[in-house]
C-alpha positions as CSV (number, residue, x, y, z in Angstrom):
1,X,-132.2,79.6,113.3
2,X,-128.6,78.9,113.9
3,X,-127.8,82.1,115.3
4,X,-130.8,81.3,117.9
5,X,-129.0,78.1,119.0
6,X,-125.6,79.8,118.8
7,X,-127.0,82.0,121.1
8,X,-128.9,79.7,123.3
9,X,-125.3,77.9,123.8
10,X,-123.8,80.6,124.9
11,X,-126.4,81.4,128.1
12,X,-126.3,78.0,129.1
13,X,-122.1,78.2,129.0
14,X,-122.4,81.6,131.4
15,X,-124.4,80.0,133.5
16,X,-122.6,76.9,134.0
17,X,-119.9,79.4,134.5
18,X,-121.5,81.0,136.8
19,X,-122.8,78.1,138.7
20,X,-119.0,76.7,138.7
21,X,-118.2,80.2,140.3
22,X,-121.1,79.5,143.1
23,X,-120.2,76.1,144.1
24,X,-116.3,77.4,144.6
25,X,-117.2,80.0,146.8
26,X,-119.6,78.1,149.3
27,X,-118.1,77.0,152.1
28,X,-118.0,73.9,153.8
29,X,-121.1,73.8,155.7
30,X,-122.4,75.2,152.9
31,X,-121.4,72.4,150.6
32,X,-122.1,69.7,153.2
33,X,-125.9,71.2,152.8
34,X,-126.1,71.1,149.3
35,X,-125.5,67.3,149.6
36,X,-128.2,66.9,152.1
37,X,-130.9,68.4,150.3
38,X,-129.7,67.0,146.7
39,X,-129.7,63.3,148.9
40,X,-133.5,62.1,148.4
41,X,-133.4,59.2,150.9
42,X,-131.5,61.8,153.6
43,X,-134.6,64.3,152.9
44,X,-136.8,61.9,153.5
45,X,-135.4,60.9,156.1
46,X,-135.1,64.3,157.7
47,X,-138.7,65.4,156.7
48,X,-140.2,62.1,158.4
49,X,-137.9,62.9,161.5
50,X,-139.3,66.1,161.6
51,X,-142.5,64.9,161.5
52,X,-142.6,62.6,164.3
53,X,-141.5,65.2,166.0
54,X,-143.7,67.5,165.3
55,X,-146.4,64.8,166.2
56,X,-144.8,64.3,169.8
57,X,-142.8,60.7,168.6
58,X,-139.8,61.7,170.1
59,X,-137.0,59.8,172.3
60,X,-135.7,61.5,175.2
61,X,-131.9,62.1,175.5
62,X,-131.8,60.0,178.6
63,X,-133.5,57.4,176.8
64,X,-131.9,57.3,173.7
């Protein structure tokens, strides 16, 4: 059983690793994203948007 965990330790530290390595290489639109979609009042936000859109509930430019 020990060796299990010792083993189970070891995935999750290469994937941390690896998910360290990830989030270095985005760029940063790509990290300005991230932070949208991990943001749960911004999604909401965007899917009700999206929505109303979608629903004809838009604003005009000119009228904006």
């Amino acid at each position: 059983m020990k060796g299990a965990l010792q083993q189970l330790d070891k995935v999750e530290l290469i994937n941390l690793q690896r998910l360290a390595h990830l989030l270095k290489s985005l760029s940063p639109t790509e990290v300005e994203t991230l932070e949208l979609l991990l943001d749960e009042e911004a999604m909401r936000i965007i899917k009700t948007s999206v929505k109303e859109l979608d629903e004809g509930q838009s604003i005009p430019l000119d009228e904006w």
